[in-house]
C-alpha positions as CSV (number, residue, x, y, z in Angstrom):
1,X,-47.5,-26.0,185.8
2,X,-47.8,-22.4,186.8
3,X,-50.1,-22.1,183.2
4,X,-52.2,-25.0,184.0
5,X,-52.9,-23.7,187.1
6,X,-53.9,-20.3,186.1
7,X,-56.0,-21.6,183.5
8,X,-57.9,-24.2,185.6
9,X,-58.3,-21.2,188.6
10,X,-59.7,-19.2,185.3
11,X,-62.3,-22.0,184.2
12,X,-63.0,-22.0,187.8
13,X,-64.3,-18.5,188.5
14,X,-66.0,-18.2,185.2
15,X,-68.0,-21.8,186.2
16,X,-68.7,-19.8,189.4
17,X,-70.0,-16.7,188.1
18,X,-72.4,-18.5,185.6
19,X,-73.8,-20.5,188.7
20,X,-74.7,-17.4,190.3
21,X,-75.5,-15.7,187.3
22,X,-77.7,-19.0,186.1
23,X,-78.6,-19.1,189.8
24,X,-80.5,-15.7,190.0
25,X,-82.0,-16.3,186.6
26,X,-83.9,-19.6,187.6
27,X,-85.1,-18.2,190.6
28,X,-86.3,-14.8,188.9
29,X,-88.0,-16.6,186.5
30,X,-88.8,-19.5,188.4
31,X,-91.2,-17.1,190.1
32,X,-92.4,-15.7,187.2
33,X,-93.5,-18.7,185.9
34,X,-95.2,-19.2,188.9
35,X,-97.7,-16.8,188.5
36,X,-98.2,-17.4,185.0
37,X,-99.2,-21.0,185.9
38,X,-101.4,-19.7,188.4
39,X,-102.8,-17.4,186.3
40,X,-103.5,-19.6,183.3
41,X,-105.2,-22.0,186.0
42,X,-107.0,-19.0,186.8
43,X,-108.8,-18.2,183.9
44,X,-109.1,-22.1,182.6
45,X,-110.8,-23.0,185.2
46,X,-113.0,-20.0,185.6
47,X,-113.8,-20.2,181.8
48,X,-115.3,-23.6,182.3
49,X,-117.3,-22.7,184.3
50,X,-118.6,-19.5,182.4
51,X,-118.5,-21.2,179.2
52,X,-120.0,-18.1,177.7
53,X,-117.5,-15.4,178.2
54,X,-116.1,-16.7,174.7
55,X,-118.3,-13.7,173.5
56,X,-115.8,-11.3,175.2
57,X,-112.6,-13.0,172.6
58,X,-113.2,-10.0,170.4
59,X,-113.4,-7.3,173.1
60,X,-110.4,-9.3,174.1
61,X,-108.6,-9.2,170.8
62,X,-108.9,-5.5,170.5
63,X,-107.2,-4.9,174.2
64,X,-104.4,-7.1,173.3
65,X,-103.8,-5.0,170.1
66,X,-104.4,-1.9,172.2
67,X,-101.5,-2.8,174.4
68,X,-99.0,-3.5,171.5
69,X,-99.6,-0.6,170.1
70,X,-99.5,1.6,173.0
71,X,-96.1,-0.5,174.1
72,X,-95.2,0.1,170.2
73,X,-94.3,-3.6,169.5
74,X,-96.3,-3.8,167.0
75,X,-94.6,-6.2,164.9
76,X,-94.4,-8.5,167.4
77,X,-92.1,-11.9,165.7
78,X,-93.3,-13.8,169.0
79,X,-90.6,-16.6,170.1
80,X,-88.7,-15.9,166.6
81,X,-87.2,-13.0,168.3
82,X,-85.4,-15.2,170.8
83,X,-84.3,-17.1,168.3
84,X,-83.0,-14.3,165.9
85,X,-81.2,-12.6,169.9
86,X,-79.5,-16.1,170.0
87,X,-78.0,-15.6,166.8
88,X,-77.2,-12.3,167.5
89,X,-79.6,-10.4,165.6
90,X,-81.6,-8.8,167.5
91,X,-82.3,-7.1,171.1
92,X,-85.1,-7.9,173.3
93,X,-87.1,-5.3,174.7
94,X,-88.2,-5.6,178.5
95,X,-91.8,-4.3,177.6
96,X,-92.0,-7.7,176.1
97,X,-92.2,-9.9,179.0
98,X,-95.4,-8.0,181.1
99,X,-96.9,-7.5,177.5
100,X,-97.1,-11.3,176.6
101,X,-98.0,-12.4,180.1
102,X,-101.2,-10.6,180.1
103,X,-102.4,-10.8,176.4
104,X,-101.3,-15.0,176.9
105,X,-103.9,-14.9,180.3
106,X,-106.5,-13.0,178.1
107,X,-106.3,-15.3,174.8
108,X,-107.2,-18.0,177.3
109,X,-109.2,-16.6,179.6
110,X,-111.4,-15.7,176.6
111,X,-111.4,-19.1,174.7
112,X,-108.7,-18.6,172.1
113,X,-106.7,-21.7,170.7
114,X,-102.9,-21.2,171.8
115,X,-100.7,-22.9,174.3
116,X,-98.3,-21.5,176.8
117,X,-95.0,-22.8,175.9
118,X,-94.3,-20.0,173.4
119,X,-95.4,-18.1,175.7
120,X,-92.9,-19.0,178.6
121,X,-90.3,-19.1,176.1
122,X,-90.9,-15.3,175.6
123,X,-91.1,-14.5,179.2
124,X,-87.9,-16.2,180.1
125,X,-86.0,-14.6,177.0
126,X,-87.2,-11.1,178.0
127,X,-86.0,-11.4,181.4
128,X,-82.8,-13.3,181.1
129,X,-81.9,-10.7,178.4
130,X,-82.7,-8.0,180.9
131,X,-80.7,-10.0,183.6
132,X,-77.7,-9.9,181.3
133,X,-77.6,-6.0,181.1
134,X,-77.9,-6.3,184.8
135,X,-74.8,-7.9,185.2
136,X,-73.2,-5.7,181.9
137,X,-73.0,-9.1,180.3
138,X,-70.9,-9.2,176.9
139,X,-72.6,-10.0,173.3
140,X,-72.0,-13.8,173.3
141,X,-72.7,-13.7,177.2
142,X,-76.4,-12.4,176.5
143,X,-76.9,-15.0,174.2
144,X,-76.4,-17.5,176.8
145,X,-78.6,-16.2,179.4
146,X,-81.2,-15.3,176.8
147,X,-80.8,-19.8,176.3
148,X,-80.7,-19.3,179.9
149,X,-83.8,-18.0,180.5
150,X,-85.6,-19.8,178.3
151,X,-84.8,-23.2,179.9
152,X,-85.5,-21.5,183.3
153,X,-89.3,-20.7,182.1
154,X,-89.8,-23.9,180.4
155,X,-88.6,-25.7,183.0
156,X,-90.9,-23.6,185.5
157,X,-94.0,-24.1,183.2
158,X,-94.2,-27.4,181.4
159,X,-91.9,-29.3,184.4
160,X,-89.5,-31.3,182.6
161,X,-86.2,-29.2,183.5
162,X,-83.8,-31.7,181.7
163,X,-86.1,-31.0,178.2
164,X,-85.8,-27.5,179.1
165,X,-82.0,-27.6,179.1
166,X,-81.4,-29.5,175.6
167,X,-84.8,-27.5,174.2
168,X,-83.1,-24.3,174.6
169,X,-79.3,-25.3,173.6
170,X,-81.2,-27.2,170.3
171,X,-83.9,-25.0,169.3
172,X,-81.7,-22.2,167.7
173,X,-80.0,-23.8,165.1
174,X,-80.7,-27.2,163.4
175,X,-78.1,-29.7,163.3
176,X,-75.4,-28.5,166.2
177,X,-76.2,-27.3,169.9
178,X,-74.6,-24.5,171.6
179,X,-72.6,-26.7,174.0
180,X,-71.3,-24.0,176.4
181,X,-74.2,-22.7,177.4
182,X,-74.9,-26.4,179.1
183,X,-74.3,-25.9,182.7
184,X,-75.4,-22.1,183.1
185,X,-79.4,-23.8,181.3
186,X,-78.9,-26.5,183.4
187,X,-78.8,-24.8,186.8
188,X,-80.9,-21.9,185.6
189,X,-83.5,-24.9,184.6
190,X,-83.0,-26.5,187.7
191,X,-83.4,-23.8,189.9
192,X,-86.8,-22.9,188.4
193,X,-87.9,-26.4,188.1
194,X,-87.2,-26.3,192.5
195,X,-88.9,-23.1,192.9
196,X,-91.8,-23.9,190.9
197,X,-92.3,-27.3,192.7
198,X,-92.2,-25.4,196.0
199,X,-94.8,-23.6,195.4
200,X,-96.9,-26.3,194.0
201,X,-96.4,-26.5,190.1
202,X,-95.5,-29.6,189.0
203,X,-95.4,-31.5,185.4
204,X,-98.6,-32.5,183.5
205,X,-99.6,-35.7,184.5
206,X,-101.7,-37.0,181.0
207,X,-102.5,-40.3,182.4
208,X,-100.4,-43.7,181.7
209,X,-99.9,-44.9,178.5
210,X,-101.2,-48.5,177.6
211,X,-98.1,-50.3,176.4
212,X,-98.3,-53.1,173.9
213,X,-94.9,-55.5,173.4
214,X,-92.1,-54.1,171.3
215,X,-92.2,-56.2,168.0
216,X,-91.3,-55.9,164.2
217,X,-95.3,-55.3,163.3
218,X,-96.0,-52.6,166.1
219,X,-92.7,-51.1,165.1
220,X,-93.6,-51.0,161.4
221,X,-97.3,-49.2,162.3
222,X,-95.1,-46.6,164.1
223,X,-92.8,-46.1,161.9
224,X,-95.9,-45.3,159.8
225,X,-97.2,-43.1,162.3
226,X,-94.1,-41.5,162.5
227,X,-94.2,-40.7,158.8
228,X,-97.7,-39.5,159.1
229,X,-96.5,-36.9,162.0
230,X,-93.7,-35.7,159.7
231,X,-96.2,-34.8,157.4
232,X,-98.9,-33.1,159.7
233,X,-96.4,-31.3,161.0
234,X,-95.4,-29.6,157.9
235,X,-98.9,-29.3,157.1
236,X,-99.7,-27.3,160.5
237,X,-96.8,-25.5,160.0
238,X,-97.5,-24.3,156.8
239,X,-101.5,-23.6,157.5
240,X,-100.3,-21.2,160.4
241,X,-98.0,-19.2,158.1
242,X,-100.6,-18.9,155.5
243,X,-103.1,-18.0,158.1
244,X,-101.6,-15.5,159.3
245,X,-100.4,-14.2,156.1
246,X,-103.9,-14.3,154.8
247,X,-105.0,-12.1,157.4
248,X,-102.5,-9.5,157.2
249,X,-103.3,-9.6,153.0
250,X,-107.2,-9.4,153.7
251,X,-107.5,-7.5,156.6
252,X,-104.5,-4.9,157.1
253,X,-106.4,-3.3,160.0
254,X,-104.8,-5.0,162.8
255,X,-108.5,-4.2,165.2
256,X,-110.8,-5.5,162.6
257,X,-108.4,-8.9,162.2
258,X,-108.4,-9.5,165.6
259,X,-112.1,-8.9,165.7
260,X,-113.1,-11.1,162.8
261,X,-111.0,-13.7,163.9
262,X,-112.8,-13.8,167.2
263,X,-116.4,-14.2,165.4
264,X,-115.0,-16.9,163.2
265,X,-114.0,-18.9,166.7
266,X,-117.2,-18.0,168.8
267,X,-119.1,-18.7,165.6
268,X,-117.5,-22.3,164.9
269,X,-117.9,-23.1,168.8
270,X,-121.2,-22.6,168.5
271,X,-122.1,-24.8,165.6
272,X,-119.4,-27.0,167.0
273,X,-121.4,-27.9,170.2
274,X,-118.3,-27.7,172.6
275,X,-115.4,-25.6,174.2
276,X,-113.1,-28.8,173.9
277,X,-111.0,-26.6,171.4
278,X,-110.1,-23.7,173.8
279,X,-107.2,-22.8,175.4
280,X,-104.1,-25.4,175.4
281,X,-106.0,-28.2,174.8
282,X,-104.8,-30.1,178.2
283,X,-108.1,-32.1,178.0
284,X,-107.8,-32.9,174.6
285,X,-104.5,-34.4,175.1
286,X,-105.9,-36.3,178.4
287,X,-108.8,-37.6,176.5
288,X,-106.2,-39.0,173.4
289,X,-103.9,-41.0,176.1
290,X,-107.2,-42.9,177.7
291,X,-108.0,-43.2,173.6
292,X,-111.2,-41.8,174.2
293,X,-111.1,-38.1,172.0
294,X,-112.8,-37.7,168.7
295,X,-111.6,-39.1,165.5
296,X,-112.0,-35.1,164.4
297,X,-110.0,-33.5,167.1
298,X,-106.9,-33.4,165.6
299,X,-108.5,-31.4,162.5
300,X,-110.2,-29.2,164.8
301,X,-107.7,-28.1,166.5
302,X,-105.3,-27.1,164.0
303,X,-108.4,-24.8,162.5
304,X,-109.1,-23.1,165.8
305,X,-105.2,-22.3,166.6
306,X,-104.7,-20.8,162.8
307,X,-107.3,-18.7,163.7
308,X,-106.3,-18.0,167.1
309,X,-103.1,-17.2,166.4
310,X,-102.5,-16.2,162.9
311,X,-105.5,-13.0,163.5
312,X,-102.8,-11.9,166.5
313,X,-104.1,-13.6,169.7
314,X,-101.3,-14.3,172.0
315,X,-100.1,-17.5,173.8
316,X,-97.9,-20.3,171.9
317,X,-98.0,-22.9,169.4
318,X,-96.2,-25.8,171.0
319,X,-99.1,-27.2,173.7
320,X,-101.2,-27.0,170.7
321,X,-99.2,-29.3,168.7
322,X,-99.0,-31.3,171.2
323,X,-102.7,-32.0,171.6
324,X,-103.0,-32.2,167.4
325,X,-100.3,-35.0,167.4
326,X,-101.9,-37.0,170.5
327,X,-105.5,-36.8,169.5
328,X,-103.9,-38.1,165.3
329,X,-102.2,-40.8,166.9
330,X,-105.5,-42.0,168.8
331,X,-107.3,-41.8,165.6
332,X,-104.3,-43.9,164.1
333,X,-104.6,-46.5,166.8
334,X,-107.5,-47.4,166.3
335,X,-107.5,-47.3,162.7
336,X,-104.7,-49.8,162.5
337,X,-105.4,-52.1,165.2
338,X,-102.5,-50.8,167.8
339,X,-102.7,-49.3,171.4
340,X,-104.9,-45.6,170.3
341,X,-102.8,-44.6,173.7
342,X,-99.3,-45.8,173.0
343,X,-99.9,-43.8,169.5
344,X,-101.3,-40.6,171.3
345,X,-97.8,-40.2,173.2
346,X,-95.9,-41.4,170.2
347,X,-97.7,-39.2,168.3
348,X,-97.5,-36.1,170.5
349,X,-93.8,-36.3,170.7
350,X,-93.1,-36.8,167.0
351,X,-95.4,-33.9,166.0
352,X,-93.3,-31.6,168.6
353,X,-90.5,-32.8,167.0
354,X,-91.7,-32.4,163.5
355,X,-92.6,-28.3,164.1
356,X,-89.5,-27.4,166.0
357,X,-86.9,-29.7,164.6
358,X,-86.0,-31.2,168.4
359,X,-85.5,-35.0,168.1
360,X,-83.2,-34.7,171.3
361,X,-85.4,-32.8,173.3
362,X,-88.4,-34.0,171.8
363,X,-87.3,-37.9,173.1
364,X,-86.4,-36.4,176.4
365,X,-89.7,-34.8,177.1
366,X,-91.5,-38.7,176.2
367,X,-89.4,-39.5,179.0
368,X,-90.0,-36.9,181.1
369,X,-93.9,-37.6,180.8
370,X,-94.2,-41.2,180.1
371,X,-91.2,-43.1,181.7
372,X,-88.9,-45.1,179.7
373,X,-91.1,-47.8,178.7
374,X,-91.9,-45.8,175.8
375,X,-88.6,-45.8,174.5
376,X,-87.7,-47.8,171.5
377,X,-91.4,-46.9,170.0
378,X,-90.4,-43.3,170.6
379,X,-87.0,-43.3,169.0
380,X,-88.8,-44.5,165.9
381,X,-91.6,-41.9,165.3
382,X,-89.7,-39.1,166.7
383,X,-86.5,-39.9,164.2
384,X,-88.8,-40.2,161.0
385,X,-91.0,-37.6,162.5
386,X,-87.4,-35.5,162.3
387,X,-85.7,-36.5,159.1
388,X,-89.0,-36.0,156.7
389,X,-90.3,-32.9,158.0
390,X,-87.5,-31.1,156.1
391,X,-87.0,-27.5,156.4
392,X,-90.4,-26.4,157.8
393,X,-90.6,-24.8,161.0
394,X,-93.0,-22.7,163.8
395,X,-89.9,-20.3,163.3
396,X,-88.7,-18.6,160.4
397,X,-85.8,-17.7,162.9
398,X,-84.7,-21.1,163.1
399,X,-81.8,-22.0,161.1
400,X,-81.2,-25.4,159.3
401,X,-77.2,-25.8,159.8
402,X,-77.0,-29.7,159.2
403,X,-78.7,-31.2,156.5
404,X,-80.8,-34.1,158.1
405,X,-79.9,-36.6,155.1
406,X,-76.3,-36.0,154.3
407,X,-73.3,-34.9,156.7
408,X,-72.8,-31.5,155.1
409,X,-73.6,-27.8,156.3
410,X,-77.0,-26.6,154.9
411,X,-78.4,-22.8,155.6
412,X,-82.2,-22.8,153.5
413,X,-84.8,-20.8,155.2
414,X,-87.3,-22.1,157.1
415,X,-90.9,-22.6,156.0
């Protein structure tokens, strides 16, 4: 009895400690996030209106390399390095977090393609790591509030805290989920997700999604659609890689890169017509749920991110995909004769999935933005969406522990 006490008293004051611990980090970053929200609002909304300050994206470019190299980071890996600190791999440096937070609001402010998510994921990595040392945290420890803090800031940013929690905990490592880092990412998640509301940041709201009945013939065009996503998602996957290793191969000056690359996007803007392909791509995705977007947007958009970020702009890859999958499920929609705004959110979701190997997460967010009406369609794109984008990833750092066809441990590199 005397054992069993001792050892529940122990559980207790170790679930105590990660509360606080967990506690401090959602609030930290909670208010971090804060002002990157407001910031990227910020510079969106003044960029619309000054349409032509895309001209500054190479002046822009060369600041943000400036900063690296004066920081000496300059082989940045981007979110891969929280990835490779959850596995133990790596350290995070604190110069990270105020590094990516400006050259994010920059890309964006200037008209470059890239998204925030990667972006938040970085900030709340950097900071919980530097949390951790705070607190004189041990190796496994860090690792947790590293997960920590990345739930905390995507909770903060995109507003879906309970995504933010299994994103975090699945992300890492394909197949299994670090189960004991649950409660500390869910109350660092949820206290972000309460600061940031307090101050006015909410969730996305992308409009509501025209539902059709749940029957065998809609089912089999998703299932389709869900195929399709599988493969655009490797496809994006794989131009971003070679974009950026292109770059590197061609242009080894890091300056001129940055430079070129922000010709190629002012250049293609211009014969374009439109701005529609800056920034996140929020109004994109809007645009896709009404079914109203371009049949080409999808396209587009995966063109003007590989330049974006593949030349060594800064911001993330995951809104982005986001917008490419809703504005390919419109398109779909309307080619085969089913809700083009039903297949936008399908579509979005199943994409997301496909690039970061989520389905858990993936389905949660769906439900975090769309309600549960979606469901069943969502289960089906999202789980084909999963199973046939095989080993590809946004992150070399992830690793592929589960086969997704047999019950047996895998470890092949990403791709």
């Amino acid at each position: 009895m005397k054992n069993i006490t001792k050892e529940v008293l122990k559980d207790l004051l170790e679930f105590l400690r990660w509360i606080v611990i967990a506690c401090i980090t959602g609030v930290v970053i909670g208010a971090v996030g804060v002002a990157f929200v407001k910031g990227l609002s910020f510079v969106t909304g003044f960029r619309t209106t000054h349409p032509y300050i895309i001209l500054g994206l190479p002046i822009a470019g060369i600041v943000i390399v400036t900063l690296y190299k004066i920081c000496k980071f300059e082989n940045d890996k981007g979110t891969n390095l929280m990835l490779s600190t959850i596995h133990g791999e790596t350290e995070i440096p604190l110069r990270m977090a105020p590094l990516i937070f400006i050259s994010t609001l920059l890309t964006h402010l200037f008209g470059g393609s890239a998204g925030r998510e990667g972006a938040a994921l970085q900030l709340g990595g950097s900071i919980g790591n530097q949390i951790g040392r705070l607190f004189k945290l041990n190796e496994d420890d860090t690792r947790t509030i590293v997960m920590c803090g990345m739930s905390a800031a995507f909770s903060s940013i995109f507003g879906t805290p309970m995504a933010a929690v299994i994103f975090s905990l699945e992300v890492s490592s394909v197949g299994i989920m670090q189960y004991s880092a649950l409660v500390p990412c869910m109350v660092a998640s949820l206290a972000a997700s309460i600061f940031s509301n307090h101050f006015g940041v909410f969730a996305e709201a992308f409009g509501t999604v025209k539902m059709v009945d749940f029957g065998v013939i809609p089912a089999g065009k998703i299932a389709l659609l869900g195929i399709l996503c599988a493969v655009l998602s490797v496809a994006f996957c794989q131009i971003l890689h070679t974009a950026n290793h292109l770059y590197k191969k061609y242009l080894k000056n890091a300056y001129i890169r940055i430079v070129i690359a922000g010709l190629l996007i002012i250049a293609l803007t211009a014969i374009l017509g439109t701005s529609a392909y800056s920034g996140a791509g929020v109004n994109l995705i809007e645009e896709a749920i009404a079914g109203e977007c371009p049949p080409e947007a999808f396209f587009w958009k995966i063109v003007f991110t590989a330049l974006t970020l593949g030349a060594g702009f800064k911001g993330g890859e995951i809104v982005p995909s986001f917008t490419i999958g809703a504005t390919f499920g419109c398109l779909f929609g309307t080619l085969f004769g089913l809700s083009p705004s039903l297949c936008a959110a399908v579509a979005m979701i199943s994409m997301f999935c496909g690039v970061t190997n989520s389905p858990i997460a993936s389905m949660i967010i769906g439900f975090e933005l769309f309600g549960f009406d979606i469901m069943k369609y969502l289960l089906i794109g999202v789980s084909i969406s999963y199973m046939l984008s095989g080993c590809h990833s946004l992150y070399h750092e992830q690793k592929i522990v589960y086969s997704k066809f047999k019950t047996e441990c895998v470890n092949p590199e990403t791709k």
